[in-house]
C-alpha positions in Angstrom: 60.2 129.7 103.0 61.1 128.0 99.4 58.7 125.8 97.4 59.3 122.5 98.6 58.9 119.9 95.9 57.3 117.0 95.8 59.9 114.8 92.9 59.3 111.4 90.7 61.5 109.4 88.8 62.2 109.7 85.4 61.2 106.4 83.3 60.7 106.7 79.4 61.1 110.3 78.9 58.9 111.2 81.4 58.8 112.0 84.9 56.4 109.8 87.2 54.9 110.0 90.6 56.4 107.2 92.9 53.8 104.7 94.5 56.8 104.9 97.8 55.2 106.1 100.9 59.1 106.4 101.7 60.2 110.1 101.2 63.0 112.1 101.9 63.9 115.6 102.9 66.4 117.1 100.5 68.3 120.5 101.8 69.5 123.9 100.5 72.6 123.7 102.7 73.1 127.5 102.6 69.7 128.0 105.0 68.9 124.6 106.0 65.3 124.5 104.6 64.5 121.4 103.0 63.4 121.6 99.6 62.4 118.7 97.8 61.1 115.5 98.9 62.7 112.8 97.2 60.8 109.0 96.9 62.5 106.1 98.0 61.5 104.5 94.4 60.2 100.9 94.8 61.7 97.6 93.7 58.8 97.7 90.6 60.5 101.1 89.7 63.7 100.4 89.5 62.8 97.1 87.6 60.7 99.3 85.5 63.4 101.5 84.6 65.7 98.8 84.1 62.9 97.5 81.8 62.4 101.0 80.0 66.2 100.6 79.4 66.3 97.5 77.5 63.4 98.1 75.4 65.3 101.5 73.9 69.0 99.4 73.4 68.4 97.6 70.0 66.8 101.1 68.3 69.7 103.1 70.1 72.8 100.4 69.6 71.6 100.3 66.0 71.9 104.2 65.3 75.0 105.5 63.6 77.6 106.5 65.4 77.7 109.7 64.0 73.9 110.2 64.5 74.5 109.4 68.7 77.3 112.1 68.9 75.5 114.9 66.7 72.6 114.4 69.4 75.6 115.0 71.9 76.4 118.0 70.4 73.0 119.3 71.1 73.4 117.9 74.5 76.3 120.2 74.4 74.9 123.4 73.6 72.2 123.0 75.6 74.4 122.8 79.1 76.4 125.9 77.6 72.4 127.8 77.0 71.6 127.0 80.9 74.7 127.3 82.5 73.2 130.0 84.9 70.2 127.6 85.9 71.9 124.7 86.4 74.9 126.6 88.6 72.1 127.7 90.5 71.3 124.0 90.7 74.1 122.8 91.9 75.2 125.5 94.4 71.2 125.5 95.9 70.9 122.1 96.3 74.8 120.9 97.2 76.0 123.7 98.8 79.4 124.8 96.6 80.6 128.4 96.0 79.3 129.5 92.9 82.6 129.0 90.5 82.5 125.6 92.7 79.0 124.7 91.2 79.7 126.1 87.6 82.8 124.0 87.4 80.9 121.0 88.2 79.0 122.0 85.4 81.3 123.0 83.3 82.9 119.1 84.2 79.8 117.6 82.7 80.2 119.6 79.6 84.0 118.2 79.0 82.4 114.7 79.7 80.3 115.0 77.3 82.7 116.4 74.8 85.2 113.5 75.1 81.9 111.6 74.2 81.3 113.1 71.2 84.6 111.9 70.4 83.7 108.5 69.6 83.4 108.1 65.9 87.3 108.2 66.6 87.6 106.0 69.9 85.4 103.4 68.9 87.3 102.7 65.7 88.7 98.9 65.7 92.0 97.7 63.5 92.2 95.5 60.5 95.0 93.3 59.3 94.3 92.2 55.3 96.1 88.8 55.0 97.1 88.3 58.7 97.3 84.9 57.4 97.2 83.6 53.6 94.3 84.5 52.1 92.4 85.2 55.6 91.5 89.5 56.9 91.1 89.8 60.5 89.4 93.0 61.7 88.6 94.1 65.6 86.2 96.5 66.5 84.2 97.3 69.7 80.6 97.1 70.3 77.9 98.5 72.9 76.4 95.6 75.6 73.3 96.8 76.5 71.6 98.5 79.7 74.5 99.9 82.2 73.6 101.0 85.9 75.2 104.4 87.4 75.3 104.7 91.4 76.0 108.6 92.2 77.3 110.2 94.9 76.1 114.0 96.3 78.9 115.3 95.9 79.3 116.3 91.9 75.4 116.0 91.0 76.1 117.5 87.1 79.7 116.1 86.8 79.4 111.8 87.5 76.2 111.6 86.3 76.3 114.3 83.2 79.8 114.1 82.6 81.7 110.9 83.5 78.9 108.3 83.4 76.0 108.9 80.9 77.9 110.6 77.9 80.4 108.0 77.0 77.8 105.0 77.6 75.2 106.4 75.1 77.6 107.3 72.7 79.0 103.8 72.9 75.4 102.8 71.8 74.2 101.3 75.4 71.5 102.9 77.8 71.8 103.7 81.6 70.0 104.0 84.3 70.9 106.2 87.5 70.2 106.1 91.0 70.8 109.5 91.6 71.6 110.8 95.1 69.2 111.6 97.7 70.5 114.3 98.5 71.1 116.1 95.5 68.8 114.6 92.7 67.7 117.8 90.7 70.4 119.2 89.0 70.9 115.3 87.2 67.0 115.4 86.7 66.5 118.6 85.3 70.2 117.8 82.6 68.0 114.4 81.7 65.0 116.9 80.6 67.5 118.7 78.6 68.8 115.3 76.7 65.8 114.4 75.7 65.0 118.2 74.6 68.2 117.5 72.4 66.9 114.2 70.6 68.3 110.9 72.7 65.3 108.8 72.6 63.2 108.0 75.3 64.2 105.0 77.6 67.9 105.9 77.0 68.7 107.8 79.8 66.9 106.7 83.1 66.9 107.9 86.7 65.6 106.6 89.9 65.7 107.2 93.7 66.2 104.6 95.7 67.7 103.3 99.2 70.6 100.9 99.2 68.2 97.8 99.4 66.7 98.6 95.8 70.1 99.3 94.1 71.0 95.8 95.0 68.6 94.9 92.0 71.3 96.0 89.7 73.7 94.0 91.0 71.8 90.8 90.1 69.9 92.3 87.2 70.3 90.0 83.8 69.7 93.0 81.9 72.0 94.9 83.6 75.4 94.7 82.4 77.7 97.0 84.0 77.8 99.6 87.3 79.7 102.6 87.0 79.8 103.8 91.3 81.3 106.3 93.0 81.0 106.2 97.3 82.6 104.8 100.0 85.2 102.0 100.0 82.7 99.5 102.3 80.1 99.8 99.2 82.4 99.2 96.5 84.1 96.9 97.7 80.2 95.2 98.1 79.4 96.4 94.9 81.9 94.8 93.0 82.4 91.7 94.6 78.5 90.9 94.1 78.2 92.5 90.8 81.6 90.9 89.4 80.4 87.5 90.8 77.6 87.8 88.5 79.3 88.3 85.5 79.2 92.6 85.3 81.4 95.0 84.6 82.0 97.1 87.5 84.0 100.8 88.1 83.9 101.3 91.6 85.5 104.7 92.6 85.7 105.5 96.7 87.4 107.0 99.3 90.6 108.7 99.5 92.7 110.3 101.7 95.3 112.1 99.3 98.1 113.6 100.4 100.4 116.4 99.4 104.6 116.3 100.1 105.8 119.8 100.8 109.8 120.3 100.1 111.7 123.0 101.7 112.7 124.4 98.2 108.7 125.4 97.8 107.8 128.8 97.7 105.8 129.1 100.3 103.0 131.6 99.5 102.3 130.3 96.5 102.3 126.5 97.9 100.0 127.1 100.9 97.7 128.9 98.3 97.5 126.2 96.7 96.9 123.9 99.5 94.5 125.7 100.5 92.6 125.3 97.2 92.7 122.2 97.1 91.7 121.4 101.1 89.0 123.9 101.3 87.4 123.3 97.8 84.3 122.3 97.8 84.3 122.5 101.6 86.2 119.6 101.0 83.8 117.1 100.1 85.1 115.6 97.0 87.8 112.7 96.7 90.2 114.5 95.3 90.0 117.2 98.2 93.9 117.5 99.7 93.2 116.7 103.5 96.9 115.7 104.5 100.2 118.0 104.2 103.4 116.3 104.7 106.0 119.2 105.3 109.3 119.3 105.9 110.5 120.2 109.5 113.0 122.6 107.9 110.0 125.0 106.7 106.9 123.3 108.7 106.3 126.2 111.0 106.7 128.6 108.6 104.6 127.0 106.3 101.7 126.2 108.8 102.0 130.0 109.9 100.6 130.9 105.8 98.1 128.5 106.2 96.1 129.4 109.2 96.7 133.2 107.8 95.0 132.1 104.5 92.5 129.6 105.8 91.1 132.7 108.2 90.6 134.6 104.9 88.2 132.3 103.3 84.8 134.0 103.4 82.2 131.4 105.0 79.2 132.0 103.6 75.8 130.6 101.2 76.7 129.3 97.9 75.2 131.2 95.7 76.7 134.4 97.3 79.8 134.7 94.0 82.3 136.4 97.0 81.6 133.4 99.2 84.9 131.4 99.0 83.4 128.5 101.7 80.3 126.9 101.7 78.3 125.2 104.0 78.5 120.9 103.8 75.6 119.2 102.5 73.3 118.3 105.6 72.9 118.2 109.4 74.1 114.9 109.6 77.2 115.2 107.7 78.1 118.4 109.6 77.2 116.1 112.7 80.3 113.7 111.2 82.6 116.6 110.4 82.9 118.2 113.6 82.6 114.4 115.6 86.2 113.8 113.4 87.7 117.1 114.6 86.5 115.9 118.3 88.3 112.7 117.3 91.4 114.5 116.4 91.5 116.5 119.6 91.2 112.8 121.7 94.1 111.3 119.7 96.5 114.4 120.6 96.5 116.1 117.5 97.4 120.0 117.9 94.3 121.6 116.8 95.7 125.1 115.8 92.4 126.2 113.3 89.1 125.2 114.5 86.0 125.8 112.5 83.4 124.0 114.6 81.5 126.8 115.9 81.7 128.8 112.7 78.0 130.6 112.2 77.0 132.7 109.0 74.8 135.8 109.5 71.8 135.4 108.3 71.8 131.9 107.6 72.1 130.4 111.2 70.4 127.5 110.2 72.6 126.5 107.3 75.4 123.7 107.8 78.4 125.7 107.8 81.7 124.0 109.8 84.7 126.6 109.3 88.1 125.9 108.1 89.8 123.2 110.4 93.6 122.5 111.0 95.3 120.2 113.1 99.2 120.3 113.5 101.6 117.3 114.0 99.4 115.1 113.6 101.3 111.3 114.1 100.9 108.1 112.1 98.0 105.8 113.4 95.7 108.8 114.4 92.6 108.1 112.7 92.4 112.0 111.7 94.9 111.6 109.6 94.3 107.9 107.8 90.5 108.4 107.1 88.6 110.2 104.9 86.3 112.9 106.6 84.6 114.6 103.5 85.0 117.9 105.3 87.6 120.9 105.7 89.9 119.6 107.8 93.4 119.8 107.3 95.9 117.5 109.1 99.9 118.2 108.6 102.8 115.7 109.6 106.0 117.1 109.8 108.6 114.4 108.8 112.5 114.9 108.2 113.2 114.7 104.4 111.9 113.4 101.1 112.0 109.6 102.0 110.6 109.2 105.1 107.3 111.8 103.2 107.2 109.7 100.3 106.7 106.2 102.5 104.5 108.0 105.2 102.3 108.7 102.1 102.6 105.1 100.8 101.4 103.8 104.4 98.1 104.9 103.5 95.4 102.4 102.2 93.9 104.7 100.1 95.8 105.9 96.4 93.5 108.3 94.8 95.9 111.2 94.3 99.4 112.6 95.3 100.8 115.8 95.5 104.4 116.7 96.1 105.6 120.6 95.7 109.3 121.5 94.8 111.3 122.7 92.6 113.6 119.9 92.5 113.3 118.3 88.8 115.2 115.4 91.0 112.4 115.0 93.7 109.8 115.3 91.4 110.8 112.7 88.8 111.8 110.4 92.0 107.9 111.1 93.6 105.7 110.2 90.1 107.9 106.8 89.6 107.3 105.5 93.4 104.2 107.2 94.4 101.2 104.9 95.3 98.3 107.3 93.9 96.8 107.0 90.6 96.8 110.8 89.9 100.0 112.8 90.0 101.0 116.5 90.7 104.0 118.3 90.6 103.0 121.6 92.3 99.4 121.0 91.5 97.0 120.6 94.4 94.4 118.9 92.6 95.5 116.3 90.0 92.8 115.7 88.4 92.7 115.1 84.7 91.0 116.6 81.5 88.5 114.2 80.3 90.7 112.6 77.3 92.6 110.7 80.5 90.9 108.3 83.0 90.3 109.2 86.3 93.1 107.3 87.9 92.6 106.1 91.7 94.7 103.2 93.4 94.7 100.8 95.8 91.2 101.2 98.5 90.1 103.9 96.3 89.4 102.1 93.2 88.1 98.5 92.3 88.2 97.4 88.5 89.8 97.1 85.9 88.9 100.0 83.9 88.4 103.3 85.0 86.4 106.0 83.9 86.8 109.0 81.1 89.6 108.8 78.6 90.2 105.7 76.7 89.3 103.3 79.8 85.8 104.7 79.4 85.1 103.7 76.5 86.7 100.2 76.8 84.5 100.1 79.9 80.9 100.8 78.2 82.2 98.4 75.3 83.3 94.7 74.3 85.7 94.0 71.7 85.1 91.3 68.8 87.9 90.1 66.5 86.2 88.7 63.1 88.1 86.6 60.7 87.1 86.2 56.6 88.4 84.4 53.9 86.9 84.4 50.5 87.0 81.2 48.4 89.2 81.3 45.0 88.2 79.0 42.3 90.7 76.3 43.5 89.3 76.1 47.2 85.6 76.3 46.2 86.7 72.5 45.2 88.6 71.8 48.3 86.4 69.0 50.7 88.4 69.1 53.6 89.5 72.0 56.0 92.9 71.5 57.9 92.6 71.7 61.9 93.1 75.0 61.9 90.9 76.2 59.5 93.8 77.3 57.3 94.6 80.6 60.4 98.1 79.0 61.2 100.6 80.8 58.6 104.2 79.4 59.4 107.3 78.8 56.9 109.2 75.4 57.9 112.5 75.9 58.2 114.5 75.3 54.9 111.7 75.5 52.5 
C-alpha cells in the first residue's frame, strides 16, 4: 500500500495546511489505491491566494522583460533536470503510458519556451510623425492577477505549459485551481519555479470545489480565467466572468472527427486513427473518437482497425511497453462503459468491446479496453457527444460531401481530420471545415506552441485563444500613446484646435 498524502495549497511560496474538513481521495489509476487526499480549500483560501497574487503584481509587472524570461529559462532547465520525476508524476497520478505522461511534460516545456519568447511578442509599433509634428507608439502591458481552472487530463501541460508561462512572462500573476484529481504533478512544477527565481505570490495554486472557483468570476482583483472543461461550465464561466468585465478563454468539449477517402492507404491510416483514438485512453479533446469512411473502403478499413486496436497492450502506466492505460477513476470508468451501453440501446454495431477488459495484477485499477462501434447513424448520442474514453464510432457515408457536412452537423469544432491523397479533397476540406485545428493525414492536429490552440463553435468561447500570438494578446492590453514636443513657435501658441492638432489632411487644391 503507497503513502497516502495528506496535500495543502500553495499560497506565497509555500505550501499550507487547509483549515477544510472537506477532503478528497485522489487515485493511481494503474491499481486503484488512493493516494493523496486533496482539501476542498475554503472561500478564505482562495481569497487569500487571490490576495497573495496582487500583493506580488506591481514588483513582478515592474521587472524587465528580459529579467522574467531568463527566470523562464531556469524554469526551463529545471523541467528538462526532472523529466524522470515528473513522468512518473504524471503517469502515477493520471494514468497515461509513459511516452503519454513524458509528452505532457515535454508540452509544458514548449509552453514555457514560447514564453520565453516575449521580449519579441510583446514589442509594440511606432509611427514618428503619424501626424505633423505628433509620434504615436503602441505597446502592450500586463493587467494584473489572472485565474487558471484546470482540467485532469494534462496536469503538466495547461497548467505548466499553456497557462502559467505566457501570463508571468507578460508580467501578471495567476492563480490555479488545480484538478482534484490530479493536483501533484502542477504542485510539485510550482516548487520548481520558485527554485528557479519567480518571486513568491506569482504563481499560486488552490483546491477547490466548483462553489469556491465562482470567487474568481466576481473577483475585482481578478482579471482574466483561462478554463479548460466541459461546454456546460464554460459556457457558465464566461457568461458570468465576461458580464463582469474579465477576460475569459474557455476551452471544452469536442467531438472531432476524422474523413477517411478511398485513396487512403489503409495501414498506415488506421494506424494513425488508432493513435489518435486510443491516446491517452482517449481522454483529451483532441482524442479522434468519430471515423467517417467511405463505403467504397469501410469494411476493409474497419477490418485494420479492430486488428490494430486488439494489439494495444492494456496495462499500468508506468509499465514503458504498456500502449493503453487505465482512465482516471471509478467513476469515470462508471461513464465510459454507461456510453458504450448507450451505444448498444441506440443500435450501433458494437464490433470491439472493451468493457470487461481486466489487467493482471492490477484488478483493481480502472482499465476499460479498446471500444468500437460500427455504422453508427446521425442522432445516436454515441456519436454526437463527447465520452472522454476509447471508444470509437465509424459512419460510413457515400463520398466526400455528404462526410464533410455529416462532420459540420456536429456542435462541437475542436479539430478535423480528413485522410487522402487527393491535393483536391484536401484543399476543398481546410477551406469548408468547421474545426479550428486542421489535418491532412494527421490524426491529431494539434499545434506547436508558436500557434494558438484553435477550437470552434461549442468547443471554444472567447475571443482569444491560447499559446501563439493569441496568448499573449490574451494575458495583455494594448495602449496607443501620442507625443508632440513644443517648437519655439508653439510654446507661444494659447489656443489648441479641436483636435488637438492629430487630424493631418491636405484640402484639396492647396
Amino acid at each position: 500500500m503507497s503513502e497516502i498524502k495528506k496535500l495543502g495549497y500553495f499560497v506565497n511560496g509555500v505550501f499550507k495546511e487547509s483549515k477544510t474538513d472537506k477532503y478528497t481521495d485522489a487515485y493511481n489509476p494503474s491499481t486503484g489505491e488512493v493516494i493523496a487526499k486533496v482539501p476542498c480549500c475554503t472561500s478564505e483560501e482562495v481569497e487569500e491566494a487571490i490576495a497573495a497574487a496582487k500583493a506580488a503584481y506591481p514588483a513582478w509587472s515592474a521587472t524587465p522583460v528580459k529579467k522574467r524570461v531568463q527566470i523562464l529559462y531556469k524554469v526551463r532547465e529545471l523541467l528538462y533536470a526532472h523529466m524522470e520525476e515528473l513522468t512518473v508524476s504524471v503517469a502515477r497520478e493520471n494514468g497515461k503510458n509513459w511516452a503519454e505522461s513524458e509528452g505532457d511534460v515535454l508540452k509544458a516545456i514548449e509552453g514555457t519556451e514560447q514564453a520565453i519568447s516575449a521580449p519579441s511578442l510583446l514589442m509594440g509599433e511606432s509611427l514618428m510623425d503619424a501626424s505633423k509634428g505628433y509620434d504615436t507608439v503602441s505597446y502592450r502591458t500586463p493587467l494584473g492577477g489572472f485565474a487558471g481552472i484546470i482540467p485532469f487530463n494534462f496536469p503538466a501541460m495547461i497548467p505548466m505549459g499553456w497557462m502559467t508561462p505566457i501570463c508571468i512572462a507578460c508580467g501578471n500573476t495567476i492563480v490555479l485551481k488545480a484538478a482534484t484529481f490530479t493536483p501533484q504533478t502542477c504542485m510539485r512544477i510550482a516548487e520548481l519555479y520558485k527554485e528557479a527565481g519567480v518571486p513568491d505570490g506569482v504563481v499560486n495554486i488552490v483546491t477547490c470545489s466548483r462553489n469556491e472557483a465562482e470567487i474568481f468570476l466576481n473577483h475585482p482583483d481578478i482579471a482574466g480565467i483561462s478554463f479548460v472543461g466541459s461546454t456546460s461550465v464554460g459556457k457558465h464561466i464566461y457568461s458570468t466572468a465576461a458580464a463582469n468585465g474579465k477576460r475569459v478563454q474557455a476551452l471544452c468539449e469536442a467531438k472531432n472527427h476524422a474523413l477517411v477517402l478511398e485513396d487512403s492507404p489503409i495501414e498506415r491510416t488506421a494506424a494513425g486513427i488508432i493513435n489518435a483514438s486510443f491516446g491517452c485512453a482517449g481522454e483529451r479533446c483532441m482524442a479522434l473518437p468519430v471515423v467517417v469512411v467511405q463505403e467504397s473502403i469501410a469494411d476493409q478499413l474497419v477490418a485494420e482497425l479492430v486488428k490494430k486496436a486488439k494489439e494495444l497492450k492494456v496495462g499500468p502506466a508506468y509499465d514503458k511497453e504498456t500502449q493503453l492505460g487505465p482512465v482516471i477513476n471509478g467513476k469515470h470508468k462508471e461513464s465510459v462503459i454507461n456510453w458504450i451501453n448507450k451505444g448498444v440501446e441506440e443500435g450501433a454495431e458494437l464490433i470491439l468491446d472493451g468493457r470487461d477488459t481486466v489487467v493482471e495484477g492490477y484488478e483493481d485499477g480502472f482499465y476499460v479496453g479498446p471500444t468500437i462501434f460500427d455504422h453508427v447513424k446521425p442522432g445516436m448520442t454515441v456519436g454526437d457527444r463527447e465520452i472522454f474514453g476509447p471508444v470509437l464510432c465509424v459512419k460510413r457515408v457515400k463520398d466526400f460531401e455528404e462526410g464533410l457536412a455529416l462532420m459540420n452537423a456536429n456542435p462541437f469544432a475542436n479539430g478535423s481530420v480528413i485522410f487522402t491523397q487527393s491535393g483536391h479533397y484536401a484543399r476543398e476540406f481546410a477551406r469548408h471545415t468547421d474545426g479550428g485545428m486542421i489535418g491532412v493525414n494527421v490524426g491529431i492536429p494539434v499545434p506547436i506552441g508558436m500557434f494558438p490552440f484553435n477550437g470552434h463553435k461549442q468547443s471554444f468561447f472567447g475571443d482569444l485563444h491560447t499559446l501563439g500570438k493569441d496568448g499573449y494578446r490574451f494575458y495583455t492590453e494594448r495602449r496607443v500613446g501620442t507625443t508632440r514636443w513644443f517648437d519655439e513657435e508653439e510654446k507661444q501658441n494659447k489656443e489648441v484646435s479641436t483636435w488637438d492638432g492629430t487630424i493631418y489632411a491636405e484640402k484639396s487644391g492647396q
